[in-house]
C-alpha positions as a printed Julia matrix, in Angstrom:
298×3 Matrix{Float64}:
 119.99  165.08  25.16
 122.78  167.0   26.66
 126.26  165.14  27.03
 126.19  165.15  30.43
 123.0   163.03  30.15
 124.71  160.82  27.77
 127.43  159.8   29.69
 125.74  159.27  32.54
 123.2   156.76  30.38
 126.7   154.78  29.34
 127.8   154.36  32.85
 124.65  153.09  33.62
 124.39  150.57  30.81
 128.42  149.71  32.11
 127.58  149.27  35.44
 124.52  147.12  34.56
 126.82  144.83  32.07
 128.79  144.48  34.75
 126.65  143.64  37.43
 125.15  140.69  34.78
 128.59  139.78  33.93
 128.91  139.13  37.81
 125.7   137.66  38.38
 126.68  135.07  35.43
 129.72  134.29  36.75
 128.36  133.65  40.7
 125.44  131.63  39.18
 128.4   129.09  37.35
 130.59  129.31  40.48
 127.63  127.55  42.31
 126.5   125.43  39.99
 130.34  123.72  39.67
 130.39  123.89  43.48
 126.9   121.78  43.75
 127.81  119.91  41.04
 131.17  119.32  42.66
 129.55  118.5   46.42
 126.87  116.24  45.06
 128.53  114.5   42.79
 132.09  114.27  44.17
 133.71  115.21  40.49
 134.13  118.42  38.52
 132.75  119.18  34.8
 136.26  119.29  33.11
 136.94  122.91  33.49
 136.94  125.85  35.16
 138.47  126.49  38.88
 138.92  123.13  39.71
 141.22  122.42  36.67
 142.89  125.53  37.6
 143.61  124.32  41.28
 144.24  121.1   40.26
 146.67  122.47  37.74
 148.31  124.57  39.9
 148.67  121.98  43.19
 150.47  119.33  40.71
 152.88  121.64  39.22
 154.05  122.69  42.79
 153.98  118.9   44.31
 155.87  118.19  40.83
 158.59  120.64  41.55
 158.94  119.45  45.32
 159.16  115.66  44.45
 162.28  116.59  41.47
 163.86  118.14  44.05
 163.67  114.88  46.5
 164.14  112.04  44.16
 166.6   114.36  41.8
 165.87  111.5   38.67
 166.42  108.27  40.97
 163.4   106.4   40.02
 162.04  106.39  43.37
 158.95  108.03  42.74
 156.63  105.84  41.84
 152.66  106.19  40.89
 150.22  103.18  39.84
 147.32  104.0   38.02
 144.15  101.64  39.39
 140.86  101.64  39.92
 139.0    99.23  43.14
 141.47   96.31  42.87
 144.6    98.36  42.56
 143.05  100.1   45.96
 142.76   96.4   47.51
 146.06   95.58  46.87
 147.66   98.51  47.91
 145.57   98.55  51.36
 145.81   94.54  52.07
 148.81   93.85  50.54
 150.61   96.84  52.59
 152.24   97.97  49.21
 152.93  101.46  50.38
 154.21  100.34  53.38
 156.63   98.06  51.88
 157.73  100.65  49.17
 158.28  103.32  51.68
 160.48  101.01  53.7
 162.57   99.88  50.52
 162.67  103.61  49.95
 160.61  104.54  47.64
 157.7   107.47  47.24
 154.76  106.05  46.29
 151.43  107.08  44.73
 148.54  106.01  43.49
 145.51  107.11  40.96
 142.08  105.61  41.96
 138.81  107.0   40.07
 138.75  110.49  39.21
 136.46  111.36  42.38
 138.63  109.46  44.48
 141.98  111.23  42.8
 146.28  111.44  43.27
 146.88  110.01  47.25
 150.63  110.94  48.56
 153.09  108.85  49.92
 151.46  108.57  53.17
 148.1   107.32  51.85
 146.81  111.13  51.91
 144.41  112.55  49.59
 145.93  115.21  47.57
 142.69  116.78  46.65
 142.88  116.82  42.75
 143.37  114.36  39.88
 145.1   113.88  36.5
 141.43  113.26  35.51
 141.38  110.06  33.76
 139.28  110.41  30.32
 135.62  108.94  31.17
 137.43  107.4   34.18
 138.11  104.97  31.97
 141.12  102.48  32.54
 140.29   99.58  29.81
 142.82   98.75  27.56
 141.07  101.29  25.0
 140.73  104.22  28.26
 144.63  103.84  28.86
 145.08  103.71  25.21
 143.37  107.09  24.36
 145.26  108.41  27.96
 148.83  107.25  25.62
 147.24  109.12  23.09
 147.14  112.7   24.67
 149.63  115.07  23.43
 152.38  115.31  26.17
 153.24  119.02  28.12
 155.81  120.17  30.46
 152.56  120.54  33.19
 150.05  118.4   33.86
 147.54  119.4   31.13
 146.29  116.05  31.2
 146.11  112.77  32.37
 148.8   111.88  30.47
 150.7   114.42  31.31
 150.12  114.12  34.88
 151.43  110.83  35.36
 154.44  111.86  33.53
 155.3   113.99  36.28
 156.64  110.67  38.26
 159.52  108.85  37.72
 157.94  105.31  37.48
 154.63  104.71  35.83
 152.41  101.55  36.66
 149.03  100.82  35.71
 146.85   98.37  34.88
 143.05   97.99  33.54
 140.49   95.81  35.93
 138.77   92.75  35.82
 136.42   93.81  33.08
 139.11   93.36  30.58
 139.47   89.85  30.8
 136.18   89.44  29.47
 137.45   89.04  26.25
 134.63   87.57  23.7
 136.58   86.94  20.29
 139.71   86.65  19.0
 139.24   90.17  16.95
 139.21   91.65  20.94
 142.45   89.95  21.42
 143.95   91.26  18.06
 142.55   94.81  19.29
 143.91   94.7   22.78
 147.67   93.77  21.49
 146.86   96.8   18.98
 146.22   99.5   21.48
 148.99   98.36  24.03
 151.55   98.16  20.79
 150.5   101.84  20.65
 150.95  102.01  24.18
 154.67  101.19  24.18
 155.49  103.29  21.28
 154.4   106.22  23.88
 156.54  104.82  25.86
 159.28  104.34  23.75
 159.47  108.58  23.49
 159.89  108.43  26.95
 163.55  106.76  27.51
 164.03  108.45  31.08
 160.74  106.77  32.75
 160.0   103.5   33.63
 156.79  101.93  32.57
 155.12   98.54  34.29
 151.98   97.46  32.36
 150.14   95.16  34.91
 147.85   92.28  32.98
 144.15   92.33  34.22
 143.1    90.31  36.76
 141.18   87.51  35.82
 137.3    86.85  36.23
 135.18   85.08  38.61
 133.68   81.56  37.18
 130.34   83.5   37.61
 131.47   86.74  35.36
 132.84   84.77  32.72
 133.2    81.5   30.62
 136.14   79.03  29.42
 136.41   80.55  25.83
 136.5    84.33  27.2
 139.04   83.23  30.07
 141.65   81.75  27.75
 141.75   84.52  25.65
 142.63   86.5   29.23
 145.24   84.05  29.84
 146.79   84.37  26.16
 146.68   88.37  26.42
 148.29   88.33  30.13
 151.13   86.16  28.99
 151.53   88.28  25.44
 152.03   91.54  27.5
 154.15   89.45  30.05
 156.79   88.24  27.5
 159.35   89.44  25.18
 156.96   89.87  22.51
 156.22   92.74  23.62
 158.8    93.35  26.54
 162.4    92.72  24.27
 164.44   95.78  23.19
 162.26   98.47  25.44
 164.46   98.45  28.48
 162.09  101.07  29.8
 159.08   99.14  29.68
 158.74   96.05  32.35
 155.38   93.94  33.44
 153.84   92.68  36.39
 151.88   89.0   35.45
 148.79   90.25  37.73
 146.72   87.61  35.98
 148.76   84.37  36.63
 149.35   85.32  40.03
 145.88   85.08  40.55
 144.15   82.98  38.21
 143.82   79.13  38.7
 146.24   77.32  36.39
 145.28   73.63  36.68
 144.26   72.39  32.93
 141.96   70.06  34.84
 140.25   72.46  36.59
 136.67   74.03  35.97
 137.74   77.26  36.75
 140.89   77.25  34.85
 142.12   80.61  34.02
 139.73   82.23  36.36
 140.15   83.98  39.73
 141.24   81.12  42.12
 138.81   79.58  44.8
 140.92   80.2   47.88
 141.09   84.02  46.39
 137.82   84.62  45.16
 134.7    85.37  47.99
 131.14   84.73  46.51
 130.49   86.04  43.05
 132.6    88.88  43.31
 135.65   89.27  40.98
 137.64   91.62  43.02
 140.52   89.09  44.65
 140.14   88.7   48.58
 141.87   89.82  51.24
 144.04   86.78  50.97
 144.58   87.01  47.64
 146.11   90.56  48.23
 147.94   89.87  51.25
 149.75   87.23  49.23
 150.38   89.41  45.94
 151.16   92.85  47.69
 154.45   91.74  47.93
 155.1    90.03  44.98
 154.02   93.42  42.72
 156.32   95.32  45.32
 159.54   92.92  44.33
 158.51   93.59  40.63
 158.44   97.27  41.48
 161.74   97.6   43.04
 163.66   94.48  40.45
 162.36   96.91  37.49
 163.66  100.38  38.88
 166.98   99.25  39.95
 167.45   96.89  36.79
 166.84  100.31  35.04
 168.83  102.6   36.95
């Protein structure tokens, strides 16, 4: 075979790598994208990590430049209660007025909303979507970057960190639950103890309906909510501060039936998520908390 022959059977095996190479690559492209439209939610990797990557580290640098390190930008990490109390309870509203930024992380498909209740179109995606006291824990447990790399990192980006786990947690069965849940929030803090320039505010759960949940399980809510609440675990972290989402809602009458459970006048059926009521009453009292804990800190 001549070498003119040869060359020309190279560029033709180069072209045809190529073109598979291509082909490969397409064929991915549209699997993420129908993945990604019938599903709502990425696969972990690839271009959507790499836009959501890239819209966070420019919405970073814009909100240093506004807030400039005054602990007015604040973002609470939630799932469907946190979204009820922020849309019933007029949280953002109020925040905005008192002047702060505010926003919030719902479930990874839902993702990062702005300031004025606008999706952002990416999120710090949350491990397993996972906000349990053993989801935030493994979020405190990512290694921390100047970008958002991860969840962890991406909530980092703010000034003021809230967040809180949902009504799930207070289902808590023995006292060796109890003795893990202090665990993993102990590790919590010490995160947060490496982190002297933000402000952390750990939110208790909210507490059960009757239906969801029984006497035994609901005290040990009530003795977690008002370990996280205290100086136990608040004294010597000026950083850290709480938000008793728990006793705000949950009914506190030893003589009741429901005692330590979500409150009649706040509860609607069987459902656990707090009414309307419920949030139009608390939205403000997390807001005070809010504001009392940033300018305490500043």
């Amino acid at each position: 075979m001549s070498s003119s022959a040869g060359t020309k059977g190279r560029t033709r095996t180069t072209i045809a790598v190529i073109a598979a190479v291509v082909a490969v690559a397409a064929l991915a492209c549209g699997a993420l994208l129908a993945f990604r439209y019938l599903t709502g939610r990425g696969l972990g990797f690839g271009l959507w990590r790499v836009k959501n990557l890239g819209l966070d580290i420019l919405e970073h640098r814009g909100r240093m430049a506004t807030t400039e390190g005054g602990l007015s930008d604040v973002v609470f990490l939630h799932h469907s209660t946190g979204r009820n109390l922020i849309e019933q309870g007029n949280v953002r509203e109020l925040l905005s007025e008192a002047g702060y930024d505010f926003w919030d992380h719902d479930y990874n498909f839902v993702g990062l909303r702005g300031p004025g209740g606008d999706s952002r179109g990416y999120s710090y995606r949350i491990p397993d979507d996972n906000t349990d006291p053993d989801g935030l824990a493994r979020v405190f447990a990512q290694r921390v970057y100047p970008w958002p790399g991860n969840a962890l990192s991406g909530l980092l980006q703010h000034e003021v960190i809230v967040f809180k786990s949902c009504f799930p947690a207070s289902q808590i069965e023995s006292e060796a639950q109890l003795r893990q849940y202090k665990d993993w929030y102990l590790g919590m803090r010490d995160v947060m103890d490496r982190h002297p320039e933000k402000l952390f505010v750990v939110m208790s759960p909210p507490p059960l309906n009757p239906a969801a949940t029984d006497p035994e399980a609901a005290a040990r809510a009530r003795a977690f909510a008002a370990w996280l609440t205290s100086d136990a675990y608040l004294a010597g972290h000026p950083n850290v501060a709480a938000f008793d989402f728990f006793d705000a809602l949950a009914e506190g009458d030893p003589d009741a039936p429901d005692l330590n459970m979500l409150r009649a006048d706040y509860r609607d059926g069987d459902d656990s998520h707090p009414n309307q009521t419920a949030n139009e009453l608390v939205g403000p009292q997390f807001v005070d908390t809010v504001i009392s804990a940033a300018e305490g800190f500043r």
